[in-house]
C-alpha positions in Angstrom: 1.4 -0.8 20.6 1.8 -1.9 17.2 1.8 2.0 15.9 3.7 3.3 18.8 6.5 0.8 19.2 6.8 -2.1 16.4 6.0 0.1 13.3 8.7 2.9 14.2 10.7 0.3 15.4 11.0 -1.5 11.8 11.5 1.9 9.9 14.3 3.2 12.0 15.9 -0.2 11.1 15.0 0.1 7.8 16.3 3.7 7.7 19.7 2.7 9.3 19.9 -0.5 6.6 21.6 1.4 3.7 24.0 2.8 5.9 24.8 -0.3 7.7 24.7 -2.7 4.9 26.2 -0.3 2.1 23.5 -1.6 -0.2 21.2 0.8 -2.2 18.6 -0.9 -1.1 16.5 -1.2 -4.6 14.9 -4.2 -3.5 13.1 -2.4 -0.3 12.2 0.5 -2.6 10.5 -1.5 -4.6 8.7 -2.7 -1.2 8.1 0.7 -0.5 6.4 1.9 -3.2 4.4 -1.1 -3.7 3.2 -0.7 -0.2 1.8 2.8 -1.1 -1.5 1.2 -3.6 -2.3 -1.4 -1.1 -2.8 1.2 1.6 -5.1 2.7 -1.0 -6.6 -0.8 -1.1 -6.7 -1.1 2.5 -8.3 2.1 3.2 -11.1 1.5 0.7 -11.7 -1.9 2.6 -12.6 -0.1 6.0 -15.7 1.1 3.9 -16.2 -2.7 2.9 -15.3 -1.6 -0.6 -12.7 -3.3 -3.3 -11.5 -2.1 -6.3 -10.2 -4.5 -9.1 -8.4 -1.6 -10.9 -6.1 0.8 -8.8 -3.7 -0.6 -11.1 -4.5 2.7 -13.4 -3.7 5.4 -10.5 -0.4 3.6 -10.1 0.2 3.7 -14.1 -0.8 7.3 -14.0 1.8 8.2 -11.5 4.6 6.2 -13.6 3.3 7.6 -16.5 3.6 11.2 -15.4 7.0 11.1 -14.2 7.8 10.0 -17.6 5.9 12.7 -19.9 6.9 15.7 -17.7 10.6 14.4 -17.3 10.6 14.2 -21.1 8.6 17.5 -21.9 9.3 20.0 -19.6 11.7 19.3 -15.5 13.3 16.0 -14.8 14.0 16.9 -11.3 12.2 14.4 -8.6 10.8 17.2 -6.7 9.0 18.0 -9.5 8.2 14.6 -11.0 6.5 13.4 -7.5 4.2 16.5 -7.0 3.1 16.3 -10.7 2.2 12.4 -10.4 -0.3 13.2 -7.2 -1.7 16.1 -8.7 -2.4 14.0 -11.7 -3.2 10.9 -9.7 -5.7 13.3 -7.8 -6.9 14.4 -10.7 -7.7 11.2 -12.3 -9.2 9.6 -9.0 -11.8 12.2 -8.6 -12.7 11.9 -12.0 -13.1 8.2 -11.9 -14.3 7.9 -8.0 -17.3 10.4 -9.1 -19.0 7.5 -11.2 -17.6 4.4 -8.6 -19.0 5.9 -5.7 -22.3 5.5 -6.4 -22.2 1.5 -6.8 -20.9 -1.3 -4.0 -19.5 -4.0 -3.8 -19.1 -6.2 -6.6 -20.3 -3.2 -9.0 -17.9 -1.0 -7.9 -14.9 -3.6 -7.9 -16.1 -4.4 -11.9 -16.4 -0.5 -12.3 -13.1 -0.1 -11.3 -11.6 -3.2 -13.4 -13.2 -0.9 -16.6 -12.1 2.0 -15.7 -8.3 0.3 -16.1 -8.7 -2.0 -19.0 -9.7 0.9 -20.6 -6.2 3.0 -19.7 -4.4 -0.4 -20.3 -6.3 -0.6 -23.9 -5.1 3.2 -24.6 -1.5 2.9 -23.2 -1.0 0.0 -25.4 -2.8 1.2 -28.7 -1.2 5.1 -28.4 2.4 4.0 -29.7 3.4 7.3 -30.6 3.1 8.9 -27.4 3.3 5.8 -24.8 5.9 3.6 -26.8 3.0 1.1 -26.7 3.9 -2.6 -25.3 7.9 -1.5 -25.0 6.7 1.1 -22.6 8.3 4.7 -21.6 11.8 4.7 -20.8 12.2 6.7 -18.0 15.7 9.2 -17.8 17.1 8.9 -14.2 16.2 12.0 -12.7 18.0 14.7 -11.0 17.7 15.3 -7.6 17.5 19.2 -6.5 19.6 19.9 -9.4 22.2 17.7 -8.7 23.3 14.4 -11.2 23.8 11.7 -9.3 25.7 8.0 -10.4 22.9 5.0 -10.0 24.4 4.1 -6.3 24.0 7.2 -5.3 20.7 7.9 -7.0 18.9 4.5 -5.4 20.1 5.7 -2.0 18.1 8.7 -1.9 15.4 7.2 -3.8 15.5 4.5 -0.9 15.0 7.3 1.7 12.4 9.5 0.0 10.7 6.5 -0.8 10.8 5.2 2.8 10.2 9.1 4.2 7.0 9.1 2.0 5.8 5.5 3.2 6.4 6.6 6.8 4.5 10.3 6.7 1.4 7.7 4.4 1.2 5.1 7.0 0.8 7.7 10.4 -1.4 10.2 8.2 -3.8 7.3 7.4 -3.8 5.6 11.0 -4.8 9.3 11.7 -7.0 9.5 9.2 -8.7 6.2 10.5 -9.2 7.4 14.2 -10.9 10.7 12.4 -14.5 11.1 12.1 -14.5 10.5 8.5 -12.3 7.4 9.0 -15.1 6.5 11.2 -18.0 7.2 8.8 -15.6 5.5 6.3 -15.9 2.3 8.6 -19.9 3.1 9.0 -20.8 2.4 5.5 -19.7 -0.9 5.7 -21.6 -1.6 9.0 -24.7 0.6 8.2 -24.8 2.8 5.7 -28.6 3.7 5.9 -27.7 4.5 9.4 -25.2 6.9 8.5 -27.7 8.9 5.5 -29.9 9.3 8.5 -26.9 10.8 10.6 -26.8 13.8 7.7 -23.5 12.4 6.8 -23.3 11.6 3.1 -21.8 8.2 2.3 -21.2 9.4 -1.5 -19.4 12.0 -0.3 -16.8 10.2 2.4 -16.0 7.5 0.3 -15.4 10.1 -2.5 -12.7 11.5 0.0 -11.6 8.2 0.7 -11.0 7.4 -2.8 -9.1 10.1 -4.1 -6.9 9.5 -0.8 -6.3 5.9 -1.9 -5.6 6.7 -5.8 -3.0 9.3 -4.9 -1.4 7.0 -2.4 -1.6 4.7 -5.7 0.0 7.2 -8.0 2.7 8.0 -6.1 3.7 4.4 -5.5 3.6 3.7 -9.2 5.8 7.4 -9.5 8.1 5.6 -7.5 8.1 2.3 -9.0 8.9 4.2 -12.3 11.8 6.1 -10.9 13.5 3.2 -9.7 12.7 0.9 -12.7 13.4 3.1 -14.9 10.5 2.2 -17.5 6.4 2.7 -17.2 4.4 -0.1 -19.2 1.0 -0.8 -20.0 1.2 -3.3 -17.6 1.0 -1.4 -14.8 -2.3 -0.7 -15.4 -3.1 -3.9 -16.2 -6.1 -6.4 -13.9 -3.3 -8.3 -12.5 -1.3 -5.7 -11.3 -4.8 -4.4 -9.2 -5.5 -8.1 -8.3 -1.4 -8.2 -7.1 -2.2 -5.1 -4.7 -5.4 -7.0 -3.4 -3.5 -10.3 -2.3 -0.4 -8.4 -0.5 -3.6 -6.5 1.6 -4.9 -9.5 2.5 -1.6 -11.0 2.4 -0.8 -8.7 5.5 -3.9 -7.9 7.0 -6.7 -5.4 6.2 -7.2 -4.1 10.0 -4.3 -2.0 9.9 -2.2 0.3 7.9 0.8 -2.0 8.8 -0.4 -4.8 6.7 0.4 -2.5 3.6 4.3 -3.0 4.6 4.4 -6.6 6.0 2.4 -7.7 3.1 4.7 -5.9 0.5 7.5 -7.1 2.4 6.6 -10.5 2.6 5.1 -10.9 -1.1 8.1 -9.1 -3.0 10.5 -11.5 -0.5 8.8 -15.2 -1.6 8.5 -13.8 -5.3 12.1 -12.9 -5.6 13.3 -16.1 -3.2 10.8 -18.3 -5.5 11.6 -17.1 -8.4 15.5 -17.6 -8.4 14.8 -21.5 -7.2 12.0 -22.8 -8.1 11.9 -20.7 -11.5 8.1 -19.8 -13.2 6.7 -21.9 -10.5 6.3 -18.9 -8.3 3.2 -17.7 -8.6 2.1 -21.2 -7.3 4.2 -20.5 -3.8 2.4 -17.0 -4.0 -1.4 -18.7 -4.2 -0.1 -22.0 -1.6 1.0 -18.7 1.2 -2.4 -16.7 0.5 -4.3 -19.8 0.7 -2.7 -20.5 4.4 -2.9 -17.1 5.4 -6.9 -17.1 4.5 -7.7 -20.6 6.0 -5.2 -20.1 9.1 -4.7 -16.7 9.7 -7.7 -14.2 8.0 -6.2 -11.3 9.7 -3.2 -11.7 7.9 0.4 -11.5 9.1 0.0 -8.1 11.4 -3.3 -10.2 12.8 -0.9 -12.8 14.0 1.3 -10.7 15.7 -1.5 -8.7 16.9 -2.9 -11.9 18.6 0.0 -12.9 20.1 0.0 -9.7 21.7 -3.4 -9.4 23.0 -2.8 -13.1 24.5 0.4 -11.7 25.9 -1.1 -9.0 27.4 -4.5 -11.2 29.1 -2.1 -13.7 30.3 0.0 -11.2 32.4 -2.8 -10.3 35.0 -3.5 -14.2 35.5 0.0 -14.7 36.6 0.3 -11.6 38.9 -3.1 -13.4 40.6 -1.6 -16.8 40.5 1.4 -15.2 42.4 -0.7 -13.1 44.7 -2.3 -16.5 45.5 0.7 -18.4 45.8 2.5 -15.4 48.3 -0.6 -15.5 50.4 -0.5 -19.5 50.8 2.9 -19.2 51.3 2.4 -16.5 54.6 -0.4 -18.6 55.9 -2.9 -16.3 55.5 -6.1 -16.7 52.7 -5.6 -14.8 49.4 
């Protein structure tokens, strides 16, 4: 239900909110492409996996919009293929050395793998602009120059487009028979070598999926910021991407989006009353949702739906029971 109903329930709201509301809606872009890593995140979970550093993917993807903007085609048709062909790139080169370690070696592999991009983006000043980061020109759009209303609009659309086409192509992805040897390795993995079916090999897959789902929410990011920094490659950026999946809930691709919704949402309402105490209202929410909810926020409402659904039959008995009492006759 939640795929067939809820979740294109939300994004046609969310696709009629900009024309409603008149906003540019920067604030849910920012949701949007936030949400793209921790479906990366999420997806790498099925296999019982966790990486401390997708923080690089999405660096590379901010990071390539800004280099080929300023070398060679500022348009943002070509800015987004060119960040997931290099995010591609750079997650098959990494996931060939992660794959072959678990668990809390492959999280630590990962977190090396992006202090070492963070180390180089900050040390190469010349080309990176070094702590200051890459100023990012606002890119054209087919062509045509667009005013900064006009330009976070669009950006708003593509962004949610790309979020929508990411979250079905996953849940497909999921119910595929990789996605199932994906979710095999972290039951039995010996189970699945004996099967013929190479665990190396699907999570490989699974990887490169999740770094360019990474890359292109970092492109994004980017675009609407304006700016790429070291710090988006950075440990706590990763370990950010980790608490909105749990944040939301790592049994579906929805949790990506409430997560992001819900993290970017107490960040910015904490931050404008209650000042640099924020990231405090951040751990006091994650600790609640791990002691009282562990499926997250798309668990809750999953529950209540399942309880929704077992209840129903127990009252059409009850009235079956009640009708037949009722007509003097036994039930």
């Amino acid at each position: 239900m939640l795929m067939r109903i809820v979740l294109p329930v939300i994004l046609v709201i969310a696709a009629a909110y900009p024309l409603v509301s008149g906003s540019s809606g920067a604030f849910l872009t920012i949701v949007w492409s936030k949400a793209l890593p921790v479906l990366g995140i999420i997806l790498l979970l099925q296999a019982g996996q966790v990486s401390f550093g997708h923080a690089m993917f999405f660096a590379v993807g901010a990071y390539t919009i800004g280099f080929v903007g300023r070398t060679w085609a500022g348009d943002l048709a070509l800015l987004l293929p060119a960040a997931v062909a290099t995010s591609l790139v750079a997650g098959l080169f990494v996931g060939v050395f992660v794959v072959r370690y678990r668990y809390i070696f492959f999280g630590m592999l990962n977190l090396a793998f992006s202090m070492v991009l963070f180390s180089l983006l900050e040390k190469m000043i010349h080309y990176t602009g070094g702590s200051d980061g890459l100023r990012i020109a606002r890119p054209t759009i087919l062509g045509q120059v667009l005013q900064r209303h006009e330009y976070e609009t669009i950006l708003y659309f593509v962004s949610l487009g790309l979020l929508a086409i990411a979250l079905y192509a996953l849940h497909r992805f999921l119910d595929s028979p990789i996605g199932h040897a994906l979710k095999a390795i972290k039951t039995n993995e010996t189970r699945l070598e004996y099967l013929g079916i190479s665990a190396r090999r699907t999570l490989l897959v699974a990887y490169v999926v999740s770094a360019v789902l990474a890359g292109l929410g970092g492109a994004l990011f980017a675009a609407i910021q304006g700016i790429a920094t070291p710090e988006y490659s950075y440990w706590v950026r990763s370990g950010e991407f980790v608490f909105v999946a749990i944040l939301g809930g790592t049994g579906h691709v929805a949790g990506a989006l409430a997560g992001a919704f819900v993290y970017e949402f107490i960040r910015a309402t904490a931050a404008a009353y209650v000042g640099d105490t924020w990231q405090l209202t951040l751990g006091v929410v994650l600790l609640a949702v791990i002691l009282f909810a562990p499926n997250g926020i798309v668990g809750i409402f999953g529950g209540l739906g399942r309880r929704l659904r077992k209840s129903e039959p127990e009252r059409d008995e009850t009235g079956r029971i009640a009708d037949a009492a009722r007509a003097g006759g036994r039930p």
